[in-house]
C-alpha positions in Angstrom: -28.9 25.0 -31.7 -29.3 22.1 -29.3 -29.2 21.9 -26.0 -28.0 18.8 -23.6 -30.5 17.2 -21.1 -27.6 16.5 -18.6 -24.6 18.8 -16.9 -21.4 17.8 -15.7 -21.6 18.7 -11.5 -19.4 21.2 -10.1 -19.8 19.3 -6.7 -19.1 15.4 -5.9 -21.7 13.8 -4.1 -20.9 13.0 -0.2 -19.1 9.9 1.0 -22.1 8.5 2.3 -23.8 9.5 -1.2 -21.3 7.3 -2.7 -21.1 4.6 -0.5 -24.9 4.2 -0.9 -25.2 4.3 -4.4 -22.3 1.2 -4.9 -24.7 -0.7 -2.9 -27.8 -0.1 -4.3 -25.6 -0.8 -7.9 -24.5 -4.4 -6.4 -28.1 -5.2 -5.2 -29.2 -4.3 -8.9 -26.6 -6.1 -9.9 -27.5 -9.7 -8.0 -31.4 -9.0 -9.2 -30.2 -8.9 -12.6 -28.2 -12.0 -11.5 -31.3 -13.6 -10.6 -33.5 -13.5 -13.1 -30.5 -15.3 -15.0 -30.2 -18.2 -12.4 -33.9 -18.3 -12.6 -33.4 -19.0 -16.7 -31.3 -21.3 -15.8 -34.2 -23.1 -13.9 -32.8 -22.4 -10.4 -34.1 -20.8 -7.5 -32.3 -17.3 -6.8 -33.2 -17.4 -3.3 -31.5 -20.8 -2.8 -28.6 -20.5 -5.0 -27.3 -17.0 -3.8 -28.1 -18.8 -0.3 -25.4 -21.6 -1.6 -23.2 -18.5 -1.9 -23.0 -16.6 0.8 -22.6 -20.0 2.6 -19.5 -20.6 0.7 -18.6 -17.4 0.8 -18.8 -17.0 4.4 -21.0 -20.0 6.2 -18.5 -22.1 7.2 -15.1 -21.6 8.7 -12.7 -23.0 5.3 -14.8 -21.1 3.4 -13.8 -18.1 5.0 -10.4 -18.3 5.0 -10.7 -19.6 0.9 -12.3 -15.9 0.8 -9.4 -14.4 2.6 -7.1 -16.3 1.2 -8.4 -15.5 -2.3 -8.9 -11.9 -1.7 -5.1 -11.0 -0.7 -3.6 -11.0 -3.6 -6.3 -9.2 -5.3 -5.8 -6.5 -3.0 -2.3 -6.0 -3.1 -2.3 -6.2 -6.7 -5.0 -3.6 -6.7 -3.9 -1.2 -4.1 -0.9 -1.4 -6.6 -3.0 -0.5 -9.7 -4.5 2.2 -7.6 -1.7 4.0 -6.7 -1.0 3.7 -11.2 -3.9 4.8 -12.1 -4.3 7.8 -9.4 -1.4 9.3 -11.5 -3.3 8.5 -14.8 -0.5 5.8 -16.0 -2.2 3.0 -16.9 0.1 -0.4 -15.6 -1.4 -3.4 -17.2 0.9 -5.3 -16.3 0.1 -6.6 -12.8 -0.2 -10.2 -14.5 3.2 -10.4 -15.2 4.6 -8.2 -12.4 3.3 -11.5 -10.0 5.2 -14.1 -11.8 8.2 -12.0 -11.9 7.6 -11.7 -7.8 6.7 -15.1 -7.4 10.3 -15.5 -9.2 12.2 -13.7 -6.9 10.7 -14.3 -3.7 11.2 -18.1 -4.7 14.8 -18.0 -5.7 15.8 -16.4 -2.5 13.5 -19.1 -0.9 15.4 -21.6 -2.3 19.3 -20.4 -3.1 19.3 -18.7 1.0 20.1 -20.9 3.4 21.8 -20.9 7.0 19.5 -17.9 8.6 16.8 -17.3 11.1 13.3 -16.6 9.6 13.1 -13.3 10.6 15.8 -12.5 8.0 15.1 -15.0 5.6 11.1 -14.2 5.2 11.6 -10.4 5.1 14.3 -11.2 2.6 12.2 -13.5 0.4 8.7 -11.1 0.9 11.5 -8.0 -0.5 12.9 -9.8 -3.1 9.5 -10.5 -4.0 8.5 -6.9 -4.1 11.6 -5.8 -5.9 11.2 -8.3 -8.8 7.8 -7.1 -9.8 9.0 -3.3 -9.0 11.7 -3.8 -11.9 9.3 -5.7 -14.2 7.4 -2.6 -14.2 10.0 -0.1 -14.4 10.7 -1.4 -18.1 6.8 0.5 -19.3 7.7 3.3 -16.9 10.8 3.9 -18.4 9.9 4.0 -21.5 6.7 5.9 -21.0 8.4 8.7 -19.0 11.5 9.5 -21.8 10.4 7.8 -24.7 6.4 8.2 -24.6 5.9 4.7 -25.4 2.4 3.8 -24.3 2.3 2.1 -21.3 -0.3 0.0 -21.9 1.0 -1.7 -25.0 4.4 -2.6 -23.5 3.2 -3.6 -19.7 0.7 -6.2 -21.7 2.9 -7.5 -23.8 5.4 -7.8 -20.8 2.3 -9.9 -19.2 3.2 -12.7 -21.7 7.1 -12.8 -21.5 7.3 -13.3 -17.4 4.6 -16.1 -17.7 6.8 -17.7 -20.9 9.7 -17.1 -18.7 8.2 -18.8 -15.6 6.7 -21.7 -17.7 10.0 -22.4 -19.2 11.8 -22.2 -15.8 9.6 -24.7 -14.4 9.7 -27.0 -17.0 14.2 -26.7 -17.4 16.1 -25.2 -15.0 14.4 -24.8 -12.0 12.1 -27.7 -12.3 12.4 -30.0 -9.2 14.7 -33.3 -9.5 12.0 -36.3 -9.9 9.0 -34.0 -9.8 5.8 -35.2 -11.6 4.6 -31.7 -12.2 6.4 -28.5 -13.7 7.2 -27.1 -10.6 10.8 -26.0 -8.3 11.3 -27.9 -5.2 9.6 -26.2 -2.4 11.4 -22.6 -0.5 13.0 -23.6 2.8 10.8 -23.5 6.0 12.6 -20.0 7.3 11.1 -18.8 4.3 7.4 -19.9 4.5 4.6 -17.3 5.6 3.7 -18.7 9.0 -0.4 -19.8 9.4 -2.7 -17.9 11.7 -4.6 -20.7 12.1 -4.0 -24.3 11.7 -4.5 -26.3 9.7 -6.4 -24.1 8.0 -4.9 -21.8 4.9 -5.1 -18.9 6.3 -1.2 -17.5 6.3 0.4 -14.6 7.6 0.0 -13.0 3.8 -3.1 -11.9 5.3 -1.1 -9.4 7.8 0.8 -8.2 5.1 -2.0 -7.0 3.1 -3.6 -5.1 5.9 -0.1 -3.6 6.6 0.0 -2.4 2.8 -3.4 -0.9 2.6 -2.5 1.2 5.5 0.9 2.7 4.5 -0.4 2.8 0.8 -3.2 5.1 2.3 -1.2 7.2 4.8 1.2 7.6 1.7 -1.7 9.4 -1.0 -3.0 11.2 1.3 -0.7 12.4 4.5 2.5 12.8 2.1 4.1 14.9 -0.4 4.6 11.7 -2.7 1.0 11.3 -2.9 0.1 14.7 -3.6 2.8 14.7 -6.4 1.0 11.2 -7.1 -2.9 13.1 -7.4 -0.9 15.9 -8.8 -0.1 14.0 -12.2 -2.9 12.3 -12.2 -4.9 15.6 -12.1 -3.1 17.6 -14.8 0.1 16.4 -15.8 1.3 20.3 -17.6 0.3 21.9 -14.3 1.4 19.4 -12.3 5.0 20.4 -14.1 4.7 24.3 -13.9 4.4 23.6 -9.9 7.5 22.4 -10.2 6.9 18.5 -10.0 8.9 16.3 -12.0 6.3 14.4 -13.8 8.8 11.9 -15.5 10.3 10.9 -12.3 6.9 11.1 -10.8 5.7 8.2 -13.4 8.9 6.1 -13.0 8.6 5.6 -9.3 4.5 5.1 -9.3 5.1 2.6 -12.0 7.6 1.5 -9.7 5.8 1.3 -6.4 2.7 -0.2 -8.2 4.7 -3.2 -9.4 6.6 -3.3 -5.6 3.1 -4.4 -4.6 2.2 -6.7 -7.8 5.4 -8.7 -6.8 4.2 -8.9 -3.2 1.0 -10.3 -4.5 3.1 -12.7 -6.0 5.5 -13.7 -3.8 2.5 -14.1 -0.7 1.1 -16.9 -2.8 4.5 -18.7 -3.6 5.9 -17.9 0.5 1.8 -18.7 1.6 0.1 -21.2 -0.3 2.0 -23.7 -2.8 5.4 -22.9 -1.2 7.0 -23.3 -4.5 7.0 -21.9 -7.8 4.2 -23.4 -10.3 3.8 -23.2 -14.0 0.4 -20.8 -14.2 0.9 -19.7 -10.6 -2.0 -16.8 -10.6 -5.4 -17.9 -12.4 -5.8 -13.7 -13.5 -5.2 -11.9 -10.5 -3.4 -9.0 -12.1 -6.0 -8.7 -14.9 -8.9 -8.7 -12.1 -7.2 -6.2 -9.6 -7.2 -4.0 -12.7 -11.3 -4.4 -12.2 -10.9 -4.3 -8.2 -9.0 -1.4 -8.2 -11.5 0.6 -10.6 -14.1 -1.0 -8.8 -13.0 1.1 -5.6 -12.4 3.7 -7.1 -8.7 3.7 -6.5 -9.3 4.3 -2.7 -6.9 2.1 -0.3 -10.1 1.6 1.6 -12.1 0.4 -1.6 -9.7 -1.7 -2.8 -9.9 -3.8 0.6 -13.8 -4.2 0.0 -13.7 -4.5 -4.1 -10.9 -7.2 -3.4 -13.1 -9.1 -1.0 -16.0 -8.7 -2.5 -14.4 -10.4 -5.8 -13.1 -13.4 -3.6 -16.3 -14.2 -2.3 -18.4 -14.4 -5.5 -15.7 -16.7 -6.6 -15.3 -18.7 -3.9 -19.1 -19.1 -2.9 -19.8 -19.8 -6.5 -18.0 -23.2 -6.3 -20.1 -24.2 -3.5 -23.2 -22.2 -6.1 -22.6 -24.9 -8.2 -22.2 -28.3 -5.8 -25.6 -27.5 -4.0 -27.6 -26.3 -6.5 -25.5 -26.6 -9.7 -25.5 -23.2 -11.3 -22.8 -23.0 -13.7 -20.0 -21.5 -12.8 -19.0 -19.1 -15.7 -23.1 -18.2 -14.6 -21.0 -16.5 -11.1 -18.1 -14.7 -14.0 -21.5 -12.9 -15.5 -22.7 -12.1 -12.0 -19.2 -10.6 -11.2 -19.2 -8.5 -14.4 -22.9 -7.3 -13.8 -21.4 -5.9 -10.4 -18.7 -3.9 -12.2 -20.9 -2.6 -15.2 -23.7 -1.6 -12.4 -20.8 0.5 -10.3 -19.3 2.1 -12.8 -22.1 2.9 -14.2 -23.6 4.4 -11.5 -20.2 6.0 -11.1 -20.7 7.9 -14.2 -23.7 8.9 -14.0 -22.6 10.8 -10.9 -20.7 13.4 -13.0 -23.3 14.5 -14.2 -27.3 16.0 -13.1 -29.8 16.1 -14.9 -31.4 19.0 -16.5 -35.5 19.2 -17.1 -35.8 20.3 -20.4 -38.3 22.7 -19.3 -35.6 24.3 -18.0 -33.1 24.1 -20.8 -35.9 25.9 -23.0 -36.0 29.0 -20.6 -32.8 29.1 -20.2 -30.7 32.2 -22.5 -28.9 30.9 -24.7 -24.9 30.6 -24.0 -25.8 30.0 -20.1 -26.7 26.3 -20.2 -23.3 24.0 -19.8 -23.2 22.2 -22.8 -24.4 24.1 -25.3 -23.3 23.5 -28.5 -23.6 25.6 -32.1 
């Protein structure tokens, strides 16, 4: 007979428990970071400083962390909303070329009306191009129990083929020097907040989606069915939930958001349709979404939080010349450390002092 040193908790920790602990993980996380930047024979103190300068020191870099960051939140309040009902969308990748595709066809093939119809128009398209891009895993996971996560990456690679091939033949601009389409009329460009910096209107629109995605899981039936699957599927069905349904529209909805993702870079930055138009963002808002614990809320911060370690980690290497792919280990120490700590959360720990006096068939996790 043995006996397990740890116990699963039958009560979470507190918000503020929790909220404590992911910041204690990240500032473990950036002293592990720094005794690597010190092996690399820089100072830590003056190359996180470099950081948080380019992160946040100066106005561009700023909006480069905004700017950055909104995509990876849309894309990962989308994931969140997936993974909340325990279907697992890997697809986000893909779901934002297929976006980008839309929003930039209606960009460029409406013409004639005001911006506020043709930039609503463009921003829906948008979200309804990556909402049917995931509907094909959700479809077939909900009647045919294919597994989602095979066919949603797979899928990844098709609508970036597709795109690459679109930009190269038939939609490639007349004359261009670059695979790319001509750029989406002015009625349908996402206006800037601040000139002439970056910073677009895109920004709004991520705001406006964390809000409704939270009021949605938790002040509406949709998200309880939502919490419901994702809780216990068979008793989620004996309530009387529909859990096929259920799993169409989350993968639907969580692909609505990848396609916004999408189009807000084609509508708010290039303006036209590139050939590799996201560098990852639907594989990192699978990390950002995890990484706040598929909370709206977290999502904002974990989003954020991603876009300034990248973007202060080009000005990490200018000033003080840490290599970059030195910032990609820094970033993965952060997620490792959080979930980690997440993890160990479930669980207490039990003195074994304790485990000896205890009767036997009364400890939890007794085994025979």
């Amino acid at each position: 007979m043995t006996r397990q040193l740890f116990e699963k908790r039958q009560q979470p920790h507190g918000t503020f428990a929790n909220i404590l602990l992911i910041f204690l993980s990240i500032l473990l996380a950036l002293i592990v970071g720094a005794g690597l930047i010190a092996m690399a024979g820089v100072g830590p103190i003056e190359a996180y400083r470099a950081l948080f300068y380019g992160a946040f020191g100066r106005v561009y870099g700023l909006v480069d962390t905004l700017v950055k960051g909104t995509p990876l939140l849309l894309a990962g309040l989308g994931l969140a909303i997936a993974f909340k009902a325990s279907v697992w969308n890997v697809g986000a990748e893909g779901q934002i070329y297929m976006g980008a595709l839309a929003a930039v066809w209606v960009g460029l093939n409406v013409s004639g009306v005001p911006t506020w119809i043709h930039l609503p128009l463009a921003l829906l398209a948008g979200a309804i191009g990556g909402g049917l891009w995931a509907l094909i895993p959700g479809l077939l996971k909900a009647y045919l129990k294919v597994n989602e996560v095979i066919v949603s990456l797979m899928l990844n690679y098709i609508a970036i083929l597709f795109v690459s091939w679109l930009v190269h033949g038939p939609m490639e601009e007349p004359g261009g020097f670059m695979p790319q389409t001509p750029r989406v009329a002015k009625t349908a460009q996402l206006p800037l907040l601040f000139p002439p910096t970056r910073l677009h209107a895109g920004v709004l629109v991520a705001l406006g989606a964390t809000l409704l995605v939270y009021f949605m899981l938790f002040h509406t039936s949709l998200g309880y069915r939502i919490r419901a699957v994702g809780a216990n599927p068979k008793a989620a069905r004996f309530g009387g939930i529909e859990v096929e349904r259920s799993i169409v529209l989350v993968m639907f909805l969580s692909g609505t958001l990848a396609g916004l993702a999408g189009a807000n870079e084609v509508l708010g930055i290039h303006y036209r349709l590139l050939d590799g138009i996201s560098p990852g963002y639907g594989f990192t808002a699978m990390v950002v979404a995890l990484l706040g614990k598929l909370h709206p809320l977290g999502v904002v911060a974990a989003s954020y939080l991603f876009a300034s370690l990248t973007v202060g980690a080009d000005m990490m290497q200018k000033i003080v010349h840490v290599p970059i792919a030195l910032s990609r280990v820094i970033q993965g120490l952060v997620v490792l450390c959080v979930l980690g700590t997440d993890i160990l959360l479930m669980y207490d720990f039990v003195p074994l002092r304790r485990s000896r006096q205890e009767p036997a068939g009364e400890s939890v996790g007794e085994e025979t």
